[in-house]
N, C-alpha and C positions, 0 to 999 in steps of 0.2 A: 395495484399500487399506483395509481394514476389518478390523477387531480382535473378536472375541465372547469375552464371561465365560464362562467355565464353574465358575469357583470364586472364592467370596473368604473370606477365614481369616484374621480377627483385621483387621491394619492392612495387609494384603498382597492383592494379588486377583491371580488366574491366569487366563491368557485365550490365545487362539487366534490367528495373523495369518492372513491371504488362504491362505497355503500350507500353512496346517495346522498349525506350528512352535508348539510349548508355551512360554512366556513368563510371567514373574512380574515384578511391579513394586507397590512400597509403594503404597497409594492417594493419600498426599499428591502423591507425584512424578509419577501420571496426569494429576491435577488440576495441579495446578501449572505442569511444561512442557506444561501443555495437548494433552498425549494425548491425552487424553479426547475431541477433536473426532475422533478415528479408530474410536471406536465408536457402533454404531447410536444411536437417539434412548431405546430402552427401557433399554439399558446403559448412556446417560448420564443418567437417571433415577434409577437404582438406584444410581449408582457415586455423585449427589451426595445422594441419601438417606443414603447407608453415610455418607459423609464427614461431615454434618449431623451426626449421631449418635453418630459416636465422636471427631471432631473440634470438637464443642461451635462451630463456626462460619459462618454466613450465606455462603449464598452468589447472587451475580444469575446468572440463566439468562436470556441476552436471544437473543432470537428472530433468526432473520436473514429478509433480507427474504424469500428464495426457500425455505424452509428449512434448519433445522440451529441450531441455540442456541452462542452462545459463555458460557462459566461461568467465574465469577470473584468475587471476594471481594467483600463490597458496597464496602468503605470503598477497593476500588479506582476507581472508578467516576471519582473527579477524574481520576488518570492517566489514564486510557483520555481521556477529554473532554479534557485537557489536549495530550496526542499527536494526537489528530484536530483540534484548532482550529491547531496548529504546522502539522501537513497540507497545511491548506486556508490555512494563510497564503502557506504559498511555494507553491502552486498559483498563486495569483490575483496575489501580486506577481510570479512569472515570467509572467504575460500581462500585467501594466502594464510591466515591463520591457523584452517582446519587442520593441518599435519599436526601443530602444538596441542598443549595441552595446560588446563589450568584446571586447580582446584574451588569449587564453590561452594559454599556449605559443606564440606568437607566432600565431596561430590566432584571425580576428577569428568571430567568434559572438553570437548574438543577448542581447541584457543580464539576462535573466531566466535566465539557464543555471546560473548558481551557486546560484540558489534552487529551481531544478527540483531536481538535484541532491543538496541537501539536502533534498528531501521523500520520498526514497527510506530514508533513516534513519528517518523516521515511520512510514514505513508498514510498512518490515521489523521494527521494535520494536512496532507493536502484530499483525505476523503472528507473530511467534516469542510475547510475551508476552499474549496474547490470542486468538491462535486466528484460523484462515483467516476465518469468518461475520464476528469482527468487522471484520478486516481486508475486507472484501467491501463489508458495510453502507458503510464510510467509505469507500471508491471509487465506489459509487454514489451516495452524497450529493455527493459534490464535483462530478462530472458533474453532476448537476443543479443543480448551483449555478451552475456555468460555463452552462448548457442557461438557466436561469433568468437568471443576470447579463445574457447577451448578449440575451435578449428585452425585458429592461428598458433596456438600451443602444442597443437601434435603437427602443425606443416612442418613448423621450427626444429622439431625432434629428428626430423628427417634428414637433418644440413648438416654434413659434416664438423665434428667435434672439433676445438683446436687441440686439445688434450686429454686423459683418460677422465673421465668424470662421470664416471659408470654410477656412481652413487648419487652425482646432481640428476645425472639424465633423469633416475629411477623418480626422484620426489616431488621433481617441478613437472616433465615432460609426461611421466607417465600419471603420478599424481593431481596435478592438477587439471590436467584434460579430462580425466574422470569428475574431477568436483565442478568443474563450471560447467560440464554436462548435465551431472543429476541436479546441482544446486539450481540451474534454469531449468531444469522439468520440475523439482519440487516447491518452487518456490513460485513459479509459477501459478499452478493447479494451488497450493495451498494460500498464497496472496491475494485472489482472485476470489476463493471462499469467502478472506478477512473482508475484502472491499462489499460483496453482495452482502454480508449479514449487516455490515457498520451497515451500507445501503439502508438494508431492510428496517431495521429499529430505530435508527433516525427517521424514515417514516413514521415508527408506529406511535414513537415517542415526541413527536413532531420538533425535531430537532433538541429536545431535553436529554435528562442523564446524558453528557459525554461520556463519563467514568463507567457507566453500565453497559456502553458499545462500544467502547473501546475493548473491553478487560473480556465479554460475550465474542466478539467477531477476534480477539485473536488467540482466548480458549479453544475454541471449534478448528479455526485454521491451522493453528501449531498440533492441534492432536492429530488434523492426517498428515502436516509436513514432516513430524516428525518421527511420526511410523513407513513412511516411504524412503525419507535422508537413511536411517538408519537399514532399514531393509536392504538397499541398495548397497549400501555394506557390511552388512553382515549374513546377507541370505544362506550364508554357508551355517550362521550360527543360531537360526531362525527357529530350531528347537530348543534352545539353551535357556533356561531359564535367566541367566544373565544377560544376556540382549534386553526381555523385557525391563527387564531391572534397570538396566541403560537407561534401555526407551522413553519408563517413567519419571526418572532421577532429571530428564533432559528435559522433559516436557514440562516438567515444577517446577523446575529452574525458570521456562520462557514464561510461567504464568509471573511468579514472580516477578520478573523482571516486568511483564505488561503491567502488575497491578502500582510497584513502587514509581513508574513514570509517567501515571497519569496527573500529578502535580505537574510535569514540565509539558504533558500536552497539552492541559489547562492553559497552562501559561502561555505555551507557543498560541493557539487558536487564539485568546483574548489579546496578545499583542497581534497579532493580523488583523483581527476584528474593529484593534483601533486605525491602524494603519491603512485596513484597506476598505476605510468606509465609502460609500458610494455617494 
């Protein structure tokens, strides 16, 4: 899955994919639908040199954590910050939600599910308009925010009470220490599947069908999160034929909800694409 220069000529560069196949693409539109994270680290050096140079415009190269740089306009930098605190907002209200309960197609489910949900549009709007590394970094931050909130939620449990609230302690203290625990392992491991497969088929599709990798990368990834979220509580009930039942009911729910919001990812990506032209 990797791209090498072999030429660039004026505002056009010519380059090589995995199978050898000859390829030409303007330099703005590598940079731009973030191509660019498909070639090595030297040819994304060079590729945001060329662009500097004849495109008279700044660009951030932020590092990822494991390596690989995401590249982008500086005056982008709100957006990007803006989509990851949206992120991490319905990350954290779908774990103060989880204790509730809401009906959906007639389908009772846990009350933070609609905001799960909608943080799937966050994170495939900064994978298509910023690049797998940023999309990465900000899955690892939330995990440890979740890894960090529930450490801070059981220190808390430990402080003396000012009065008897044996029944809050039970739902925040002992309840929620558990959900930002599994919520950051499962969300984790399964967010990180979403970002590699969007990865992958925006390669294969050379940045085409959004609607087909979006609705593929968060099929595949909600079907292990949410055979793990649920495992983790229900192990006791892991022979019942109603667990599965759950399991399914929960996981048609998230396809749904990915397939009805790819109108507003559409829309989120093409207003960035006006706004953050190079």
């Amino acid at each position: 899955m990797n791209l090498n220069i072999y030429k660039i000529n004026d505002q056009n560069v010519e380059y090589t994919d995995s199978k050898g196949r000859e390829l030409k693409s303007s330099l703005s539109y590598i940079i731009e639908s973030q191509m660019i994270e498909y070639f090595d680290k030297d040819d994304q050096i060079l590729l945001c040199k060329e662009y500097k140079e004849k495109c008279k415009s700044d660009l951030v190269v932020e590092d990822g954590l494991w390596g690989g740089v995401s590249i982008y306009k500086v005056a982008n930098t709100s957006y990007l910050s803006a989509l990851r605190c949206l992120f991490y907002m319905c990350m954290i209200v779908s774990v103060l939600l989880a204790p509730r309960e809401v009906e959906i197609l007639g389908l009772k489910q846990p009350g933070g599910i609609v905001f799960f949900c909608l943080s799937f549009l966050f994170i495939d709007t900064i994978c298509q308009s910023y690049g797998y590394i940023a999309a990465r970094k900000t899955l690892w931050i939330n995990a440890l925010l979740m890894f960090i909130s529930g450490g801070l939620l059981y220190i808390s449990s430990l402080l003396p009470s000012v009065s008897d609230d044996s029944s809050f302690q039970t739902v925040v203290f002992s309840g929620m220490v558990k959900l930002c625990f599994i919520n950051g392992f499962c969300s984790l491991i399964a967010d990180q599947i979403n970002a590699i497969v969007f990865r992958r088929v925006k390669y294969i599709t050379r940045n085409k069908a959004l609607w087909f990798r979006s609705v593929l990368s968060t099929f595949i990834s909600q079907f292990f999160f949410t055979i793990l979220w649920i495992s983790f509580f229900k192990y006791s009930k892991l022979l019942n034929i109603d667990t599965y039942l759950f399991i399914l009911s929960n996981f048609q729910i998230k396809v749904i909800f990915s397939i009805a919001m790819i109108p507003l990812l559409c829309m989120s990506v093409c207003y960035l694409n006006r706004k953050i032209k190079f």
